[in-house]
C-alpha positions as CSV (number, residue, x, y, z in Angstrom):
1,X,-98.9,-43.9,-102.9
2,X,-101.2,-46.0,-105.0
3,X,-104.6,-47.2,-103.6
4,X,-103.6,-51.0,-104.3
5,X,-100.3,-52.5,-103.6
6,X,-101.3,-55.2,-106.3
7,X,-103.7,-55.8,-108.8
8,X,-104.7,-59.7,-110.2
9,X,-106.6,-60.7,-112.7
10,X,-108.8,-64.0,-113.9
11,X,-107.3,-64.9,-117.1
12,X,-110.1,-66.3,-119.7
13,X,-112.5,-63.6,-120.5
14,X,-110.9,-61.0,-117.8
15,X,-107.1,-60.4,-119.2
16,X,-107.1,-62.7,-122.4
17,X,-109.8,-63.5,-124.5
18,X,-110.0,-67.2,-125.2
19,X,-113.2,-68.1,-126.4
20,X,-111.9,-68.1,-129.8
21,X,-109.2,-71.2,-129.7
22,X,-112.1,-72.7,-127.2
23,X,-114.9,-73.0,-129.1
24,X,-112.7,-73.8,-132.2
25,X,-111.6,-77.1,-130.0
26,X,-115.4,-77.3,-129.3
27,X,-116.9,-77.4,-132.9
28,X,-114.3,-79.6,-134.4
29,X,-115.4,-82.1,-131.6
30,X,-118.8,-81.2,-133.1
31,X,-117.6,-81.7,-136.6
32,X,-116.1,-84.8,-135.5
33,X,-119.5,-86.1,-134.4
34,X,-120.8,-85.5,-137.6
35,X,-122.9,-82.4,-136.5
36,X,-123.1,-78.8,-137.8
37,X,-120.9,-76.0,-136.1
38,X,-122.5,-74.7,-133.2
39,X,-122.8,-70.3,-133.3
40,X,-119.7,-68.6,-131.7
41,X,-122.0,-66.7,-129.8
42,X,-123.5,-69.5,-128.3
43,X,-120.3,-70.8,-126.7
44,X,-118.6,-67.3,-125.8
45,X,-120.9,-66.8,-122.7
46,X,-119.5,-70.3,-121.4
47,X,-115.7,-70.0,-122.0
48,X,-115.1,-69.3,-119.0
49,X,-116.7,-72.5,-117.6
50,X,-113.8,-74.4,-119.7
51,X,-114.8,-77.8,-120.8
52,X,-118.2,-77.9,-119.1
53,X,-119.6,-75.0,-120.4
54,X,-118.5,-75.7,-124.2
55,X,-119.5,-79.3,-123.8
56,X,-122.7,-78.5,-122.1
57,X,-123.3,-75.9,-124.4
58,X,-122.1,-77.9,-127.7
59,X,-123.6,-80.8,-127.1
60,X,-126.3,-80.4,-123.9
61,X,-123.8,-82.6,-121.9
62,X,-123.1,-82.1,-118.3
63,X,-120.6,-83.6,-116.0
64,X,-123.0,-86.4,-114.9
65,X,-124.1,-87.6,-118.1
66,X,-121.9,-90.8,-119.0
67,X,-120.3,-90.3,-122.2
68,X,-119.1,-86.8,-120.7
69,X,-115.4,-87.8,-119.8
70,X,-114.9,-88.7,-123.3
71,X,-115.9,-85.9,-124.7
72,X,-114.5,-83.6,-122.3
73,X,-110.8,-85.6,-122.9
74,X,-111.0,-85.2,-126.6
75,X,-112.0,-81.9,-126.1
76,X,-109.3,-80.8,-123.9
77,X,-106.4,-82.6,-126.0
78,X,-107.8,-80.4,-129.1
79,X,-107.6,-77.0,-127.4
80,X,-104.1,-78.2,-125.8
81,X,-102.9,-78.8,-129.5
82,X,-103.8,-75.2,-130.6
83,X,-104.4,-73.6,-127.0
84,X,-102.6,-70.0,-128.6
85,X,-104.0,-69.5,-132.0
86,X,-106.3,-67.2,-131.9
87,X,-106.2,-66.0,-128.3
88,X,-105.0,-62.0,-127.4
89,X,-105.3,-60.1,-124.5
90,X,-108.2,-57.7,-124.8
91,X,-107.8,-54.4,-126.4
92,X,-106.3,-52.0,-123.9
93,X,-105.3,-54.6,-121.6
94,X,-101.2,-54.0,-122.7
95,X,-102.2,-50.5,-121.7
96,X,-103.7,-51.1,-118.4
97,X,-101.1,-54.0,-117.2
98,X,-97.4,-51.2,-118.9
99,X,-99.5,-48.7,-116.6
100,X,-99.7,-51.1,-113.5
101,X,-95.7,-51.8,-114.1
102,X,-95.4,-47.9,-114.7
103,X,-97.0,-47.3,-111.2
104,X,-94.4,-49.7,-109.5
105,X,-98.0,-52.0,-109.2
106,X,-97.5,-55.8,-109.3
107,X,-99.9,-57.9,-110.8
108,X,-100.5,-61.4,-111.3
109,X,-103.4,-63.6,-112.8
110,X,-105.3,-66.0,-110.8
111,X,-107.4,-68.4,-112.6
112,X,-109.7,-71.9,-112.4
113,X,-107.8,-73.0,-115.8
114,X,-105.6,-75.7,-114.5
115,X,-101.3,-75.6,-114.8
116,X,-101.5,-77.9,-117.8
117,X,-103.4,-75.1,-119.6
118,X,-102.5,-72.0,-117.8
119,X,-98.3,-72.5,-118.2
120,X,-98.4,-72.6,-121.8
121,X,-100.6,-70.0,-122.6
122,X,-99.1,-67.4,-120.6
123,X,-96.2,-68.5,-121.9
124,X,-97.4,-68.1,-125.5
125,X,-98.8,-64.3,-124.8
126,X,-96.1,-63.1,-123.1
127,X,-97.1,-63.1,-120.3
128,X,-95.0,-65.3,-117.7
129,X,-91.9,-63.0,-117.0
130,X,-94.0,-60.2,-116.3
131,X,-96.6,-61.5,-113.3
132,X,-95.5,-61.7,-109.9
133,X,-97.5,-64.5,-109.6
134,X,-100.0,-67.2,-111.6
135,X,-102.2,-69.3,-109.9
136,X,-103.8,-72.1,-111.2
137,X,-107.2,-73.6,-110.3
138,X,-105.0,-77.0,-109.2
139,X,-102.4,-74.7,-107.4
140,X,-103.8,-74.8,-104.7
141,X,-106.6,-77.2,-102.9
142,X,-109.8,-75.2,-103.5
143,X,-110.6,-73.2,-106.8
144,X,-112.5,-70.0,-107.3
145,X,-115.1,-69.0,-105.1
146,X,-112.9,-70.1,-102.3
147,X,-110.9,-67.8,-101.5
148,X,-107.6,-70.0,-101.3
149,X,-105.7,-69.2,-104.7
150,X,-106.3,-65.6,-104.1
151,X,-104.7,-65.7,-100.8
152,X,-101.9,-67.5,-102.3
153,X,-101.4,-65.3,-105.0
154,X,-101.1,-62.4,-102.5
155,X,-98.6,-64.4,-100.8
156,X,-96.4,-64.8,-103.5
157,X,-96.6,-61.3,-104.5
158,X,-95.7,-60.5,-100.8
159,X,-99.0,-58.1,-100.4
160,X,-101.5,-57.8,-97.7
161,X,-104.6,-59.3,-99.7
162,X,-106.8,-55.9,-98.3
163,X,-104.2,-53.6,-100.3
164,X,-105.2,-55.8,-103.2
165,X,-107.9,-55.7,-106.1
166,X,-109.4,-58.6,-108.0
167,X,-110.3,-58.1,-111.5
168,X,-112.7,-61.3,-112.8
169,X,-116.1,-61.8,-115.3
170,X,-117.7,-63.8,-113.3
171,X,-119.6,-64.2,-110.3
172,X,-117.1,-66.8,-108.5
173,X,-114.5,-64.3,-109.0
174,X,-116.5,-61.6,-107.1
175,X,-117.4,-64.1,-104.5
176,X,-114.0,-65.3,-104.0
177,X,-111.9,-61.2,-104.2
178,X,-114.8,-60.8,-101.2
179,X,-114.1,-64.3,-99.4
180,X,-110.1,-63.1,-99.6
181,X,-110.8,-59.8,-98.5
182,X,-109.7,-57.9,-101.8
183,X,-111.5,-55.1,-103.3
184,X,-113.5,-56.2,-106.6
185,X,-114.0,-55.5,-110.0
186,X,-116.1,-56.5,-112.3
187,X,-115.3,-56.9,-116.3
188,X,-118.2,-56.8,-117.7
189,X,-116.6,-56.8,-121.4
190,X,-115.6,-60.4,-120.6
191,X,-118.3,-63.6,-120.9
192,X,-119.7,-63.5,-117.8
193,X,-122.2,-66.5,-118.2
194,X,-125.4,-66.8,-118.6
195,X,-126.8,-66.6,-115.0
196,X,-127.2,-63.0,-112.8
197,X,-126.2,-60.0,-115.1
198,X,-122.7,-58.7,-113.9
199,X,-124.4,-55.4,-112.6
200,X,-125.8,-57.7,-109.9
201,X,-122.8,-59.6,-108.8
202,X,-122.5,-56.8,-105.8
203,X,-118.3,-56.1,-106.9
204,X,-117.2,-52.6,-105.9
205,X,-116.5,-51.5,-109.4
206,X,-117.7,-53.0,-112.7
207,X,-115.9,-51.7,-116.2
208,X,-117.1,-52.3,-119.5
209,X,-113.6,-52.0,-121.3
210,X,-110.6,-52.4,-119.9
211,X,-109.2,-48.6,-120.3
212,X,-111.5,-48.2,-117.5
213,X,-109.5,-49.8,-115.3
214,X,-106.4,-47.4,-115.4
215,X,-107.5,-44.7,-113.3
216,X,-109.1,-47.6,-110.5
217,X,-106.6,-49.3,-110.4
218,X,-103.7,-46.7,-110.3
219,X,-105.3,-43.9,-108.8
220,X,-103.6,-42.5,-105.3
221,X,-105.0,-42.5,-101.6
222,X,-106.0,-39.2,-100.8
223,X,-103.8,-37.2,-98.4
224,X,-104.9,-37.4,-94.7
């Protein structure tokens, strides 16, 4: 039988990659405000932060600085309007999620990107008949590290979280596939911040392209 009964993923920067449609919101905000583009590769490390990390990083703006709400509402309404332009799932991904489904291994995608963003984009890649569960980061009362959207996805998926695996590029995701008792991996192809390097995040596996999760992920328990 296979070492996980199911296998979920954080969606921006883990099973999807993002960043582009997010920092093209970003910059025409920037445009907007009569400034220069800011660098792509200056807002990739933050996509996963959402409107706080391209705002902070696009303009130097965080959450208590007063004109914030504005700019993170205009920001959010531009990337709603074009929220699947650019965005893909990350080479090999379609390999490693047909090779889940092959392996009779559900799968679902757990994420901090609230239902207002995370419905239409897995709708828009394909994505939505295919999960056995998506969380969003307002599904349930606490977001990533806690634990509590994890557990939930496990519940819908009908699995015991500790037959489960975590897949996230970020440090909360670690912290919250521990918190829920999951086993842990750590994409380190994603954007993973700017903080702790991933190799330091203390997950029980870390890939650096997502063909490496195949044989984790699908691998069988050893005979007794």
């Amino acid at each position: 039988m296979p070492t996980f009964d199911a296998v979920f993923f954080d969606l921006d920067g883990t099973l999807a990659d993002t960043a582009p449609d997010l920092a093209a919101a970003a910059n025409r905000l920037v445009v907007e405000h009569g400034r220069p583009p800011v660098d792509y590769a200056l807002l990739r490390p933050v996509a996963s932060h959402g409107a706080r990390g391209l705002i902070g990083a696009a303009f130097g703006k965080t959450p208590e600085d007063p004109d914030f709400p504005a700019l993170r509402d205009a920001f959010l309404n531009y990337y709603e309007a074009d929220i699947a332009v650019q965005t893909r799932l990350f080479d090999g991904m379609e390999e490693v999620l047909a090779a889940l489904e092959a392996a009779g291994i559900r799968w679902g995608i757990v994420t901090n990107k609230i239902a207002r963003f995370t419905t239409p984009l897995v709708n828009a890649i394909g994505l939505a008949p295919r999960a056995a569960a998506v969380v969003s980061g307002d599904t349930t009362p606490y977001p990533k590290p806690h634990p509590a959207p994890l557990l939930h996805a496990a519940q819908v998926s009908g699995v015991d979280p500790s037959r489960c695996a975590y897949v996230g590029d970020d440090l909360r995701d670690i912290q919250a596939g521990k918190a829920a008792g999951m086993a842990t991996i750590t994409a380190a192809y994603g954007y993973c911040g700017e903080g702790e390097p991933p190799e330091r995040w203390g997950g029980d596996h870390l890939v650096r392209h997502p063909s490496e999760l195949i044989p984790l992920l699908t691998a069988a328990v050893p005979a007794a």
